[in-house]
C-alpha positions as CSV (number, residue, x, y, z in Angstrom):
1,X,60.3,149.0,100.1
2,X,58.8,150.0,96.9
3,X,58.6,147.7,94.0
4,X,59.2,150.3,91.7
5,X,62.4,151.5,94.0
6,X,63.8,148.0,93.9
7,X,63.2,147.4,90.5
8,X,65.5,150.7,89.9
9,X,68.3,150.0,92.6
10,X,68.5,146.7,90.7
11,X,68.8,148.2,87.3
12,X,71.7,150.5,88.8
13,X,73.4,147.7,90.1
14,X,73.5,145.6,86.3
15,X,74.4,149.0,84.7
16,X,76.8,149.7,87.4
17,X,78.6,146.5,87.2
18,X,78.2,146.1,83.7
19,X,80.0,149.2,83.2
20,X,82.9,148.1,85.1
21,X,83.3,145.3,83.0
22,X,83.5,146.8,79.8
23,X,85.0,150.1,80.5
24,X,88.2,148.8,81.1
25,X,88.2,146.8,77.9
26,X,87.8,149.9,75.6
27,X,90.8,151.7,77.1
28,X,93.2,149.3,77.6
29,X,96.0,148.9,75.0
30,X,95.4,145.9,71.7
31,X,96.6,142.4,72.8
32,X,99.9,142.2,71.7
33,X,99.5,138.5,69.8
34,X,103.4,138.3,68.4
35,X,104.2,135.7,71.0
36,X,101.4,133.5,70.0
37,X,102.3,132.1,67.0
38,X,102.1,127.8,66.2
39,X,104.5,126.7,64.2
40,X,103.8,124.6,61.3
41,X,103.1,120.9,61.9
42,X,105.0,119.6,59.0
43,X,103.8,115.9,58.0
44,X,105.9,113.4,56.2
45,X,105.6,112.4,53.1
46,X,104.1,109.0,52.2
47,X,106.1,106.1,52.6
48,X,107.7,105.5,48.8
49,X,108.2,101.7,47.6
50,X,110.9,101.0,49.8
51,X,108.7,98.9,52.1
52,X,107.5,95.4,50.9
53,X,104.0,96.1,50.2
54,X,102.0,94.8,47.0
55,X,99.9,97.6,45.9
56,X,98.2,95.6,42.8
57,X,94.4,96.0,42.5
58,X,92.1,93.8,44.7
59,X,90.6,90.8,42.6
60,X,86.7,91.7,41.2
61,X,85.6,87.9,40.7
62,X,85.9,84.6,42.7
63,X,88.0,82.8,39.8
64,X,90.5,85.7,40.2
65,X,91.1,84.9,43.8
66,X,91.4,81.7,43.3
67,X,94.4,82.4,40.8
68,X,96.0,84.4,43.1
69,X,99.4,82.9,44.5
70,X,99.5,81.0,48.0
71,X,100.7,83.8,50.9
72,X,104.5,83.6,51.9
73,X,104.1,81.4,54.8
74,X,105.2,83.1,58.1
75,X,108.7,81.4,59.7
76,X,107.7,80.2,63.0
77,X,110.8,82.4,64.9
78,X,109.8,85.2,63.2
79,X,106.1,85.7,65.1
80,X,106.5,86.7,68.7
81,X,104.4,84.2,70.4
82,X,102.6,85.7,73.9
83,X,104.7,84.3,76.5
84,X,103.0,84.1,80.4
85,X,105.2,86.2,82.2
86,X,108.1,84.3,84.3
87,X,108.8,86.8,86.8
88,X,109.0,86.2,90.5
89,X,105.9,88.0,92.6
90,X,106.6,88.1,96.5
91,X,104.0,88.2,98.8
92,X,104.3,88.5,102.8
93,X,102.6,86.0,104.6
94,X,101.5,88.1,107.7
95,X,99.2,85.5,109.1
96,X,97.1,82.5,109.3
97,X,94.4,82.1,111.7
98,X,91.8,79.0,112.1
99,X,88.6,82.0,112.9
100,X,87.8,84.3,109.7
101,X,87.0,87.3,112.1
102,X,91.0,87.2,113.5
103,X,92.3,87.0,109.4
104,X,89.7,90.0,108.6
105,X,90.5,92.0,112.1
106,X,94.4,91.9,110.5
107,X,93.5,92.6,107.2
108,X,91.8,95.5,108.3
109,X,94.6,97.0,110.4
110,X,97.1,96.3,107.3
111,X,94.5,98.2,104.9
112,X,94.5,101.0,107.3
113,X,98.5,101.1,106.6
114,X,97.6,101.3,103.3
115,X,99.2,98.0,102.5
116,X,97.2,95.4,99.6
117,X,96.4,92.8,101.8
118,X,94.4,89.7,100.4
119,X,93.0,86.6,102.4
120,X,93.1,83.2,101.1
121,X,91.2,79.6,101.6
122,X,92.8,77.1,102.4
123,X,91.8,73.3,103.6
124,X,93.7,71.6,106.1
125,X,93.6,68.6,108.4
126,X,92.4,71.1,111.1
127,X,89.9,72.2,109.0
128,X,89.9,75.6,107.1
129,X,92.4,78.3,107.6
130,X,92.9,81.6,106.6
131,X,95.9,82.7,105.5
132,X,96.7,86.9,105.3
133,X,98.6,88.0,102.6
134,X,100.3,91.1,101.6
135,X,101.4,92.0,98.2
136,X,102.0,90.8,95.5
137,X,105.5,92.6,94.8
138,X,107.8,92.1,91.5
139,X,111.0,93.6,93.3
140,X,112.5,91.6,96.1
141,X,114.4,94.6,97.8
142,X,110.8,96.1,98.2
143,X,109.2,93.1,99.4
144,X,111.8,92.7,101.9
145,X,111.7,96.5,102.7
146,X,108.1,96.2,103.0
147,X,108.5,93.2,105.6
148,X,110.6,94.8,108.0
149,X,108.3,98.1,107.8
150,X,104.9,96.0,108.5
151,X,106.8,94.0,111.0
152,X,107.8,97.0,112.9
153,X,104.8,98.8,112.8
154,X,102.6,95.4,113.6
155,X,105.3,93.6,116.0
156,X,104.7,90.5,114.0
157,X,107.1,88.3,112.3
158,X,105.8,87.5,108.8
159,X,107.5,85.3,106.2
160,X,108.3,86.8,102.6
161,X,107.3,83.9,99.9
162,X,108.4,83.7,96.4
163,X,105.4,82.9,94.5
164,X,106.1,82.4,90.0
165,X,104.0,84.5,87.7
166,X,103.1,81.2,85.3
167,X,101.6,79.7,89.0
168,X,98.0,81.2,88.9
């Protein structure tokens, strides 16, 4: 083809579709913008003097602060001291195996089954072992619902431990 030629069927085309885009838009009917409206965010006032705040002036000097008065000292039940958490976490011991390729080949197959399965360490008088665990769980019922489900779908018999949260 033409250069010329395509340079015009290409100008049809963006005039074309141009003009269906904006046709439309100067005969259709006004936006109708009534259902639209935001209601007010109202904010509160400022807090009056009802809470027990000292609002005097912050001290300009060093001898001022050191005339200030000593700070109310704190009761010690009043502060909430972080506490480590006491709760129970279950975990499902699925398996322990003496070769590392047996405790990852079952680790594996759990994480296919989309279940959090962690190996662990340990030294023994056999030497080291690896121990497959699942979980950990904060809910007993679903720790023991997730025991009979893996041991049905793995034809194992695995052992649900209690393990404390203050423990780690």
């Amino acid at each position: 083809m033409e250069q010329g030629l395509k340079q015009r069927l290409v100008g049809v085309v963006v005039i074309t579709s141009l003009a269906a885009i904006f046709v439309p838009m100067l005969f259709d009917d006004p936006i109708d913008e009534t259902g639209k409206l935001i209601s007010e965010l109202k904010i509160p006032s400022a807090p009056g003097k009802s809470l027990d705040v000292d609002s005097s002036p912050l001290p300009n000097s060093v001898d001022e602060v050191i005339m200030l008065p000593e700070p109310m000292a704190l009761k010690e039940e009043s502060i909430e001291k972080p506490t480590v958490s006491n709760k129970v976490r279950w975990f499902l011991q699925v398996g322990i195996f003496s070769e590392e390729s047996n405790a990852v080949s079952l680790r594996n197959k759990l994480r296919k089954q989309e279940f959090p399965t962690t190996i662990s360490k340990e030294s023994s008088e056999k030497g080291l072992l690896y121990r497959v665990r699942v979980g950990p769980e904060l809910d007993q019922k679903r720790a023991e619902a997730m025991k009979v489900k893996i041991d049905k779908l793995n034809n194992i018999k695995s052992m649900l431990i209690p393990e404390s949260g203050n423990s780690r």
